[in-house]
C-alpha positions as CSV (number, residue, x, y, z in Angstrom):
1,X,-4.4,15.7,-8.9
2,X,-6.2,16.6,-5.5
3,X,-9.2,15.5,-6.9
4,X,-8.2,11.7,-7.7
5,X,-5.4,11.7,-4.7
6,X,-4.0,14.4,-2.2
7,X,-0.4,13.3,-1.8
8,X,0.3,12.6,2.1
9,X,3.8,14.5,3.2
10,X,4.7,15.1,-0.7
11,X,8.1,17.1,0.3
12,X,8.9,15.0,3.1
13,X,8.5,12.3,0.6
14,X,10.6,14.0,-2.1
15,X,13.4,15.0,0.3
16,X,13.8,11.1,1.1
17,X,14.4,10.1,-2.5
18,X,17.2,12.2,-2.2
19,X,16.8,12.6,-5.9
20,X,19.8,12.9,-8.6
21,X,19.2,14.7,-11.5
22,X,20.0,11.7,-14.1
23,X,18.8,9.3,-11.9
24,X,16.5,6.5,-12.1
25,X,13.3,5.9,-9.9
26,X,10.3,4.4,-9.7
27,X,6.5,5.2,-7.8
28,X,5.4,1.8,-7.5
29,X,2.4,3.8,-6.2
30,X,1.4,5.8,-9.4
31,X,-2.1,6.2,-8.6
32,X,-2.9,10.2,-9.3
33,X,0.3,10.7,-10.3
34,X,0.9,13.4,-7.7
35,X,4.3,12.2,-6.5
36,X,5.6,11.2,-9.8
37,X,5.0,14.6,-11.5
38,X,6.7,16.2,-8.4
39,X,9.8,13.6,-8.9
40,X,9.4,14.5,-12.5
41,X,10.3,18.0,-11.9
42,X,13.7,17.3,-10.0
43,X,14.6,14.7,-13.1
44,X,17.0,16.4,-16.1
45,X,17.1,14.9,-19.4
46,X,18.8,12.0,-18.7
47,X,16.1,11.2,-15.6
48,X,13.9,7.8,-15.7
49,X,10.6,7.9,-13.8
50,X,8.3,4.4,-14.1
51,X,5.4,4.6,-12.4
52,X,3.8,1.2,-11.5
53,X,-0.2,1.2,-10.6
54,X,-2.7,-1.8,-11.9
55,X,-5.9,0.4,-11.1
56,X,-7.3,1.1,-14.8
57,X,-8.1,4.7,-13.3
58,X,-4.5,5.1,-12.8
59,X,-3.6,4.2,-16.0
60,X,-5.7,7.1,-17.3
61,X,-3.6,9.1,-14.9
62,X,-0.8,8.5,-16.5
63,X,-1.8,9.0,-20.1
64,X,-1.9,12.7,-19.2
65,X,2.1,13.2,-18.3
66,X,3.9,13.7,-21.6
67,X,7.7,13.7,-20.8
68,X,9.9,11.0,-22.3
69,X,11.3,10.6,-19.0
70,X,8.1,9.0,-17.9
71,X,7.0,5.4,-18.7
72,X,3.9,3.4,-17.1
73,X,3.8,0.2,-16.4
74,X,-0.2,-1.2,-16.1
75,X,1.0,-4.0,-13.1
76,X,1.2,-4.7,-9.5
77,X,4.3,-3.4,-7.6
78,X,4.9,-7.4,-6.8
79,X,6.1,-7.4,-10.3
80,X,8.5,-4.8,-10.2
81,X,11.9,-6.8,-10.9
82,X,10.1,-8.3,-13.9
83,X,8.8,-5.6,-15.6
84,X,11.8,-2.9,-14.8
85,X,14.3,-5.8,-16.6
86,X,11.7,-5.8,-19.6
87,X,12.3,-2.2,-19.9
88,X,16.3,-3.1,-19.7
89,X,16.7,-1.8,-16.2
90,X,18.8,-3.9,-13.7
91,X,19.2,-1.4,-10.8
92,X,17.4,1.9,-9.6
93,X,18.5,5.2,-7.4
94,X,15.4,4.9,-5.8
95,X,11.5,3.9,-5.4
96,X,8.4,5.0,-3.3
97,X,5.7,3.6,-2.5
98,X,2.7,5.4,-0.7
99,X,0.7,2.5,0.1
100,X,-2.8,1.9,1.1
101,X,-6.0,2.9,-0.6
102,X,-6.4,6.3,-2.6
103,X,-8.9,9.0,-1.7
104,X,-10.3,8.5,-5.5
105,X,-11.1,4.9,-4.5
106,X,-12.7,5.6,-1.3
107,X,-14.6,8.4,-3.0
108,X,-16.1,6.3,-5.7
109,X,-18.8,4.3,-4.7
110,X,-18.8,1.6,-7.3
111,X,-15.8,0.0,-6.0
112,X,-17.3,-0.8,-2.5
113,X,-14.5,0.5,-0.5
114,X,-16.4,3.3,1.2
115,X,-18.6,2.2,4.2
116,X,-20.5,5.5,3.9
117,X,-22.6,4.4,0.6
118,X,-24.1,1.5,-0.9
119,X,-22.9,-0.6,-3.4
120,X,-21.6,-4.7,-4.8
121,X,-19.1,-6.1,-2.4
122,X,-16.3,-5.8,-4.6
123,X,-13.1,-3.5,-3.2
124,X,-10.5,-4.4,-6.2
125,X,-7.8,-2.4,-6.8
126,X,-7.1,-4.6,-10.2
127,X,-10.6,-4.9,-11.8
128,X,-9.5,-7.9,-13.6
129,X,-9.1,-10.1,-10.3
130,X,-11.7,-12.7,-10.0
131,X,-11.7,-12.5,-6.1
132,X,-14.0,-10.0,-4.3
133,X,-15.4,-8.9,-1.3
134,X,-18.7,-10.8,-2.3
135,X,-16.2,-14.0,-2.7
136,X,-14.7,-13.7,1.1
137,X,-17.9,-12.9,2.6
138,X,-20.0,-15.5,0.9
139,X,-17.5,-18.2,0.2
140,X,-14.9,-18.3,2.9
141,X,-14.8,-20.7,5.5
142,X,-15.9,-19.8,9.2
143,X,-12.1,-20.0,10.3
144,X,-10.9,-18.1,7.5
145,X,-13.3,-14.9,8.0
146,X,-12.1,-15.3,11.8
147,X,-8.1,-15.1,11.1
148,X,-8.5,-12.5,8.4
149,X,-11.1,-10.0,10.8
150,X,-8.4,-10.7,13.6
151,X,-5.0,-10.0,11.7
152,X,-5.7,-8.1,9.0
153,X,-8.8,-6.0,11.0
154,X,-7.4,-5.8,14.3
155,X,-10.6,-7.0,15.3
156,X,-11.3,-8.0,19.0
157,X,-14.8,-9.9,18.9
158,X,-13.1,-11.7,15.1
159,X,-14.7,-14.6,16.2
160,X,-18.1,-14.4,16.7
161,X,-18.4,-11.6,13.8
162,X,-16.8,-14.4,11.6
163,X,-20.0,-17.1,13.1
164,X,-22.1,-14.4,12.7
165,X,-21.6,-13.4,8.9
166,X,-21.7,-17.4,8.2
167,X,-25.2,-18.0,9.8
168,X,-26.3,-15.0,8.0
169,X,-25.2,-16.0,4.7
170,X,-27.1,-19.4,4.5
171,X,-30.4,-17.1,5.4
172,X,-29.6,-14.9,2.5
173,X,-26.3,-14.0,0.7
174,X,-24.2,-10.5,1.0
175,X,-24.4,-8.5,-1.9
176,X,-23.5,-5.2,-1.0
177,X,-21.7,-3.2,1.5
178,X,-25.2,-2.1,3.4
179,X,-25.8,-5.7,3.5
180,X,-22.6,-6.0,5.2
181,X,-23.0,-3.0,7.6
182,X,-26.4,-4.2,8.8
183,X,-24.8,-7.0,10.7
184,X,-22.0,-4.8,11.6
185,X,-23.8,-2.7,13.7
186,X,-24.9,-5.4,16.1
187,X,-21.2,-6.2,16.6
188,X,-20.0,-2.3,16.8
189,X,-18.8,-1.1,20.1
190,X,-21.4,2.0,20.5
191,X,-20.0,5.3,19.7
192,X,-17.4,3.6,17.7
193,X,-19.1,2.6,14.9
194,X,-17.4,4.0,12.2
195,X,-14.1,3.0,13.1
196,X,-15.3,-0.6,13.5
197,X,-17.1,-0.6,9.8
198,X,-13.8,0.8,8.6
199,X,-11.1,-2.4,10.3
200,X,-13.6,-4.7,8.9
201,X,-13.9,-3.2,5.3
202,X,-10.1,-2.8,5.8
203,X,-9.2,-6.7,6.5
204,X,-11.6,-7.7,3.4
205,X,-10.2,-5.3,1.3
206,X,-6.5,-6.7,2.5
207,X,-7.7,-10.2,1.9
208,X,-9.3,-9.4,-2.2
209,X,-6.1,-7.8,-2.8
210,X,-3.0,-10.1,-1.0
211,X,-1.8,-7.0,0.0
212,X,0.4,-8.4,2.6
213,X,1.9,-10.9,0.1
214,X,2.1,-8.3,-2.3
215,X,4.4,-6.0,-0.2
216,X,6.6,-8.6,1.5
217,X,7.2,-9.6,-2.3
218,X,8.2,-5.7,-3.3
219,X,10.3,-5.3,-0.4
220,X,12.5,-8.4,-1.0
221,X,12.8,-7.0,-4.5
222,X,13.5,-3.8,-3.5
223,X,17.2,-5.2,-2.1
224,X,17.8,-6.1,-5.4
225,X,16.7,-3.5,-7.4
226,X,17.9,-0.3,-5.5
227,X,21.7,0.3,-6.3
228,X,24.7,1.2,-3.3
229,X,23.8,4.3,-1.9
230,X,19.9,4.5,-3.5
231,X,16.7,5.4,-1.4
232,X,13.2,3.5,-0.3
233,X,10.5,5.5,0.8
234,X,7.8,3.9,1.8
235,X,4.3,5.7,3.4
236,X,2.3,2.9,4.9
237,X,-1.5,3.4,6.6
238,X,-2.0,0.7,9.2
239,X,0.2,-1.0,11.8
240,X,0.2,-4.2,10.0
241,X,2.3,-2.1,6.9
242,X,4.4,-0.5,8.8
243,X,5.8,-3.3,10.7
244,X,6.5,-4.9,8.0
245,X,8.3,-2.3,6.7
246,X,10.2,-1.5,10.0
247,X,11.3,-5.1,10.1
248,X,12.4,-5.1,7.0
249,X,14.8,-2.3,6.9
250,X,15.9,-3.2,10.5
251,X,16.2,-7.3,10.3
252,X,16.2,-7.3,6.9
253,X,13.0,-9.7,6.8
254,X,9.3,-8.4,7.0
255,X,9.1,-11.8,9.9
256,X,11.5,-12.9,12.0
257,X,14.7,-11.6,13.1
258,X,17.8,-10.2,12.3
259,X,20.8,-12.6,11.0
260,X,24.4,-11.9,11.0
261,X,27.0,-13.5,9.3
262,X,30.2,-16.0,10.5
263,X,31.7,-12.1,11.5
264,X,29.2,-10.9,13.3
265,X,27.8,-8.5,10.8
266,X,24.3,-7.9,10.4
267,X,22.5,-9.8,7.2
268,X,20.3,-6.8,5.7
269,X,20.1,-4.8,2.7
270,X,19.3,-1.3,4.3
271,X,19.6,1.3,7.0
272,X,17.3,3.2,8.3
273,X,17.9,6.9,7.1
274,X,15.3,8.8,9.5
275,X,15.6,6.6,13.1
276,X,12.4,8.6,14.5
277,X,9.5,7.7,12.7
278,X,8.1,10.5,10.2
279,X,4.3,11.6,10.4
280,X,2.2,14.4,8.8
281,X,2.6,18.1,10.3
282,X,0.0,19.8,12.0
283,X,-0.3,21.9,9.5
284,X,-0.9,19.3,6.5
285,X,-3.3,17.8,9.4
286,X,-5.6,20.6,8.8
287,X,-6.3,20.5,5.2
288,X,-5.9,16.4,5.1
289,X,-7.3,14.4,8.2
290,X,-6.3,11.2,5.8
291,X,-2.6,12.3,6.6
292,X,-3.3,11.6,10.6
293,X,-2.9,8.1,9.9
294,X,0.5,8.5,7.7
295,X,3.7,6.6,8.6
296,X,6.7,7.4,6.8
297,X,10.2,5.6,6.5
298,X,13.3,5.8,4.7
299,X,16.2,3.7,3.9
300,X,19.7,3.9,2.1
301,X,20.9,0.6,0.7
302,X,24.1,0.0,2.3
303,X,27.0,-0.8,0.1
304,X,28.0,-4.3,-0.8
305,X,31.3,-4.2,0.4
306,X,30.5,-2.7,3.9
């Protein structure tokens, strides 16, 4: 399990699923399977665990848990109404989902994630997507490469990075990450290079994958899904995550703000269980810098009736 993926604030994680023995959950997240076998072990007979992860490494993961109470489900988390009703399930005690990119993806240098080796732009969590980091660099549009580096990177010079990486493309195209970092490091601010690198691989990666789209579509679904009284946990990585999720168990909507109805009464699907916002101890610090970044939030679905 550490190997593929060291679980980030795995008990604070399980405490928040508040789990029931005969319960039903879901790790949209499945990817080492590191939370699921721990949920797995609070499940009696009667316990359901799917685990969701479109990452073929994942899949061979999960072929390595043996328990009838554990299915997996080879899809994107965006699907999760869809394929939970395939499996005859209309309503769940609770789901997590530890967002973000795992260690084993970083690690491996193949998938072009990692700004600390060479290889093809690619960065797909689902290998079967036809849109890669080769794709945005090469094929976007000036303005496009300039919202994405902004938003999804954070990044302050966006624009003249995004000019840059077009004039350099006509000259010759990107094809691998070194490529990539070789114009970077005219547009790094000096002595934080790294950091840089990283926000830019991060917004591509964002981009290949629509994971912005894909989480405002799982969190809508998650209303739905999660019965009276059941739990989301959800561990996001970057700022953009977690204010999505914040807005959405606050106002109900990942954008825009809170509605109330003809009496006054607030329009969303959950409260917030843990009102101060949960991050990695010291202690986990020290054997996993990868948890400093950590943000972790939980929510009860509030009764219809209330």
């Amino acid at each position: 399990m550490s190997d593929y993926h060291l679980p980030v604030m795995l008990q604070e994680c399980i405490e928040g699923l508040a789990i029931k023995e005969n319960g039903i959950y879901v790790d949209v997240t499945f990817g080492g399977g590191g939370h699921s076998r721990e949920i797995l072990k609070h499940l009696g007979e009667e316990g359901k665990l799917f685990g969701f992860d479109q990452d073929k490494d994942a899949k061979l993961n999960a072929q390595k848990i043996e328990k009838r109470s554990f299915t997996f489900i080879e899809a994107n988390f965006r699907y999760l109404k869809r394929y939970l009703k395939l499996h005859g399930i209309k309503q769940v005690d609770g789901i997590l989902a530890d967002l973000g990119i795992s260690s084993h993806q970083i690690d491996k240098p193949e998938r072009g994630f990692s700004t600390r080796s060479d290889a093809k732009l690619d960065m797909r969590m689902d290998q079967k997507s036809e849109l890669t980091a080769r794709k945005v660099i090469n094929e976007y549009e000036e303005g496009q490469l300039h919202k994405l580096l902004g938003i999804y990177g954070e990044i302050k010079n966006a624009r003249s990075l995004a000019s840059a990486i077009v004039s350099e493309r006509f000259v010759k195209p990107f094809e691998t990450t070194n490529d990539l970092i070789q114009l970077l490091e005219r547009f790094a601010p000096r002595h934080r290079e790294f950091k840089y690198y990283a926000q830019v691989f991060q917004a591509i990666r964002i981009e290949v994958n629509d994971e912005m789209g894909a989480l405002e579509d799982f969190l809508e679904q998650s209303a739905e899904m999660i019965k009276p009284g059941g739990r989301l946990v959800v561990e996001s990585y970057h700022s953009l995550e977690d204010r999505m999720v914040k807005n959405f168990i606050n106002k109900g909507k990942v954008f825009g703000e809170l509605e109330k109805d003809f009496f006054g009464n607030p329009l969303k699907p959950f409260q917030a269980v843990n009102r101060k916002l949960i991050t990695a101890s010291e202690e986990e610090l020290k054997k996993n810098n990868r948890a400093r970044s950590a943000k972790l939030r939980i929510a009860e679905r509030i009764p219809i009736n209330k």
